[in-house]
C-alpha positions, 0 to 999 in steps of 0.5 A: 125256116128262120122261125122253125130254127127259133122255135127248135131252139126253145125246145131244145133249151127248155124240154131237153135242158140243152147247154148254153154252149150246145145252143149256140153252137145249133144256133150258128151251125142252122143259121149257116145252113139256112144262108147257103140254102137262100144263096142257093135260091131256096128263098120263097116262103110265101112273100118272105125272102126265107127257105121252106123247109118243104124245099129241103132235100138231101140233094140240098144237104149233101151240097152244103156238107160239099160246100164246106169240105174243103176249109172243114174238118170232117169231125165239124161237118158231122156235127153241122149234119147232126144239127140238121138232123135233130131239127129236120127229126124236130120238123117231123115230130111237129108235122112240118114234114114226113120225113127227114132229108138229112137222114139219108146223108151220110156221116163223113168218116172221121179221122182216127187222131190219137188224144194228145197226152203228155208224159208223167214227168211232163205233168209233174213239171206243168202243175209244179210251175206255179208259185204257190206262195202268190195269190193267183199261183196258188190259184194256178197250182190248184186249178191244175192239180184239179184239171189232172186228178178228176180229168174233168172238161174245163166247162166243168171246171169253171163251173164248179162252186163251194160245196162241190169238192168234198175234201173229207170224202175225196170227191168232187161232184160236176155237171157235164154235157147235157148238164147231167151230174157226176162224181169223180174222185179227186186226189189228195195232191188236188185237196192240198192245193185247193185249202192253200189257194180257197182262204186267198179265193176268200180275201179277194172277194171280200176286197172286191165286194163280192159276196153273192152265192153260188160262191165259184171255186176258181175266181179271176183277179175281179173276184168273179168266176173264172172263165174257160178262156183264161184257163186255157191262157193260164195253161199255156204260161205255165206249159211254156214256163214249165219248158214245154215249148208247144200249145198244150190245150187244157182237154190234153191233161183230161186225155193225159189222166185217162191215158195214165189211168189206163196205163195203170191197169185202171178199168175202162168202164171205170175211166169212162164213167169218170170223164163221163163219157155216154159211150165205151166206144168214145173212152176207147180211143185210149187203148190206142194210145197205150198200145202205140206207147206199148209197141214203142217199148217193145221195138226199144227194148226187144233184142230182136224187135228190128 
């Protein structure tokens, strides 16, 4: 099995251009899948200590799905099944098997968690807490500006580089999942911020020699690109600084731009191409927000609501 893994793997990275994150995450979710199989005694391929994949039945996957129900949420074991059932429909589309064990498995149901979103004098008091006259406020200033006017991922984020905002035409164009491009409009707030922090970007690597290309948009104190972690750090300093006393991820001002777009009358078929969602469904789960916040108003504001 180990050997199949390894070559579903290249496939992946090679003919269906998988992301670096997407790899790893198959990697560690079959590699899991393979170690419950051999502690479950499916160990015998040959005179190698390693699982047949013609062993497999759903009987199998059913009782790893089971094994982790309990320390798993049900969002993680659905991914763990879509893993076996690309490489079990890999294994098939090779002629290793006839047919695929997981595919008779149901999806666990998930649970309907609501995106977290913060309010709009919340946004306005988290982008406004750093101090743009400093390198690295500046810095900050403009990473949260971006993070809440394009409502793109903070993979995307740290991925772009100089040539992707086009602050003359307002947009800035991101590579997404399955490192497909889009483009998204970006806000003038976002522009304003970006110029004041790119000519302190600029002296850092020249003091710190870095001078190769592709040249990344958001930098760390080292001058090189800015990781997706350090993000999320930064996020939270200023949550806390900004009196926020809560973990503010940086996905909920991604759910804190759809929200608000929404909210404003915006299209949902505009909204979804926007953050790039493949399905209307996904870009969905906001109308519940809105109508969580509109039933809200109404039982505050109706006389005869209660």
């Amino acid at each position: 099995m180990k050997e199949w893994i390894d070559r579903f793997l290249e496939h992946l990275r090679v003919e269906r251009n998988a992301s670096n994150h997407t790899l790893r995450s198959y990697a560690s979710d079959l590699e899991q899948f393979r170690a419950f199989l051999k502690s479950a005694g499916l160990d015998r391929d040959g005179n190698r200590e390693d699982v047949r994949v013609e062993a497999v039945d759903s009987v199998a996957v059913r009782a790893f799905l089971s094994h982790l129900y309990r320390g798993h949420k049900k969002s993680s074991l659905a991914r763990k099944l879509a893993a076996q059932r690309s490489f079990f429909r890999y294994l098939v589309d090779q002629g290793v098997l006839k047919q695929s064990p997981a595919e008779v498995v149901a999806t666990p149901k998930q649970e309907k968690n609501l995106p977290a979103f913060l309010p709009v004098d919340e946004v306005f008091a988290l982008v406004g807490s750093p101090d743009p006259s400093t390198t690295w406020g500046a810095r900050d200033r403009a990473l949260l500006e971006t993070l809440y006017s394009c409502g793109i991922r903070v993979s995307e984020l740290v991925g772009l580089n100089d040539g992707d905002v086009d602050f003359h035409l307002g947009i800035a164009r991101v590579t997404g999942k399955g490192r497909k491009e889009r483009v998204v409009p970006i806000g003038s707030k976002a522009i304003e911020a970006l110029k004041a922090y790119l000519p302190r970007r600029d002296e850092v690597r020249a003091r710190t020699r870095r001078f190769g290309a592709p040249v990344p948009l958001f930098i760390n104190p080292r001058g090189t690109r800015l990781s997706a972690r350090s993000v999320a750090r930064i996020l939270q300093k200023h949550g806390l600084r900004s009196g926020l006393f809560r973990k503010i991820h940086p996905h909920a001002l991604r759910h804190t731009f759809a929200t608000h777009l929404l909210d404003a009358g915006a299209d949902l078929r505009a909204i979804q191409e926007m953050l790039g969602h493949v399905s209307l469904s996904t870009t969905q789960r906001y109308t519940h927000v809105s109508v969580d916040k509109l039933m809200e108003v109404y039982d505050r504001a109706h006389p005869r609501a209660k």
